[in-house]
C-alpha positions in Angstrom: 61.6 89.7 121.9 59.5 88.2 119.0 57.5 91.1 116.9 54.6 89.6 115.1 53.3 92.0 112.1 49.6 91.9 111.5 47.5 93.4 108.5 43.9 94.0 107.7 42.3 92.2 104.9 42.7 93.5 101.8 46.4 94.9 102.8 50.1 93.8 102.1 52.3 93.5 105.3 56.1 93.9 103.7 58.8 92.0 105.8 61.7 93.6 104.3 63.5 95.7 106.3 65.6 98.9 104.5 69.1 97.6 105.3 71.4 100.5 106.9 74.1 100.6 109.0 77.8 102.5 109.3 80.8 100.6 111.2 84.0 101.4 111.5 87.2 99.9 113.4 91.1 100.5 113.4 94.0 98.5 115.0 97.1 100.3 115.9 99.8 97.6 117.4 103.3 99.0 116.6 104.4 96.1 118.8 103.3 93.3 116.5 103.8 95.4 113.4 99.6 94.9 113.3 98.0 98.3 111.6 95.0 98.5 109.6 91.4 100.2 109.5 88.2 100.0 108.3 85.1 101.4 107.7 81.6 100.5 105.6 78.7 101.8 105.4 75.1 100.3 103.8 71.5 102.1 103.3 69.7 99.6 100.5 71.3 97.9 98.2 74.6 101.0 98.3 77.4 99.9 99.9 81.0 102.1 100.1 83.5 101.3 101.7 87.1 101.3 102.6 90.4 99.7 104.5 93.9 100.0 105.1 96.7 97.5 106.3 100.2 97.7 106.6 102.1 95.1 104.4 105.4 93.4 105.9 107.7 94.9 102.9 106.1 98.6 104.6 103.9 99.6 102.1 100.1 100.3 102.6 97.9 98.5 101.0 94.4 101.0 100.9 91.3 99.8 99.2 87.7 101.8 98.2 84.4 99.6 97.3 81.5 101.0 96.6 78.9 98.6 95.7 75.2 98.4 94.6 72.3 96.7 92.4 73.0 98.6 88.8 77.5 98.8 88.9 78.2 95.7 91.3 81.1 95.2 93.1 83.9 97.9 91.9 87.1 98.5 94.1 90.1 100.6 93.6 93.1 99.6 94.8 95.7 101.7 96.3 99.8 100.9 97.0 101.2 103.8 99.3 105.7 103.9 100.1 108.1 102.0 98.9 108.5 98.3 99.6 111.9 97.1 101.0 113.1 94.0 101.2 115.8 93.0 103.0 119.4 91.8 101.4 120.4 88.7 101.2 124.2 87.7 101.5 125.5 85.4 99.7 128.6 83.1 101.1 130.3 79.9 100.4 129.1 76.8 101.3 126.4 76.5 103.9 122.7 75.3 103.0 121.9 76.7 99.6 124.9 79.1 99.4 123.1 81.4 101.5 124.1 83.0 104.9 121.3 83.3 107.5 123.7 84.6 110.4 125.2 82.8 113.2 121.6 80.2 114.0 123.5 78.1 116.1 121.0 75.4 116.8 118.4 77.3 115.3 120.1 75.9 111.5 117.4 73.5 110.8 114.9 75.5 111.0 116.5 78.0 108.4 117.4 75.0 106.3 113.7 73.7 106.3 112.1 77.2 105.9 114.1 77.6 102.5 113.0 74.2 101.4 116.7 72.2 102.1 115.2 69.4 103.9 113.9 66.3 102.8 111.6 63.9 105.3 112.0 60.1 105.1 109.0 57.6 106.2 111.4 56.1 109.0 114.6 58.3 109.3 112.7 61.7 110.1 114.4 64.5 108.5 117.2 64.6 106.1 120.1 67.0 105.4 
């Protein structure tokens, strides 16, 4: 639907609209490991704000904006747990001295994901 504003002479038809609005959203999926939520809201030139995600090493990573015309962009930056990596074992031989568990055929992939293979234009890859 088109809306066409119209004015009498002499007066001053203003085509700004007051920005406003409030949204929020969350994704729980302990399935895929995929958590995180969000929320904003706007009325003029103020914007505040905040989100949360769950990192892979299981920390939270939560952040608060706030936002308008005289402070700009400011956003605070919150780290929530204790991240935990896990251990790597060490052996003898192998690719790179490292043990990745029994890959069976799976051993390239290992061996290319920590960088041990090399591609040639006509040979294809190299151990």
């Amino acid at each position: 639907m088109a809306t066409t504003a119209f004015a009498l002479p002499g007066q001053h038809v203003d085509y700004y609209a007051h920005p406003k609005y409030n949204y929020d959203y969350a994704v729980h999926d302990l399935h895929t490991g995929d958590v995180k939520n969000k929320w904003e809201t706007r009325d003029g030139d103020v914007v505040k704000g905040a989100y949360s995600v769950n990192e892979p090493d299981g920390t939270i990573r939560k952040v608060e904006y706030t936002a308008d015309k005289h402070n700009g962009f400011n956003a605070v930056v919150h780290r929530l747990g204790k991240a935990v990596h896990p251990e790597v074992v060490h052996s003898h031989g192998g690719y790179g001295g490292y043990y990745a568990g029994d890959l069976g055929h799976y051993s390239d992939a290992a061996s290319y994901a920590s960088g041990n293979l090399a591609y040639t234009h006509h040979g294809g890859y190299q151990h």
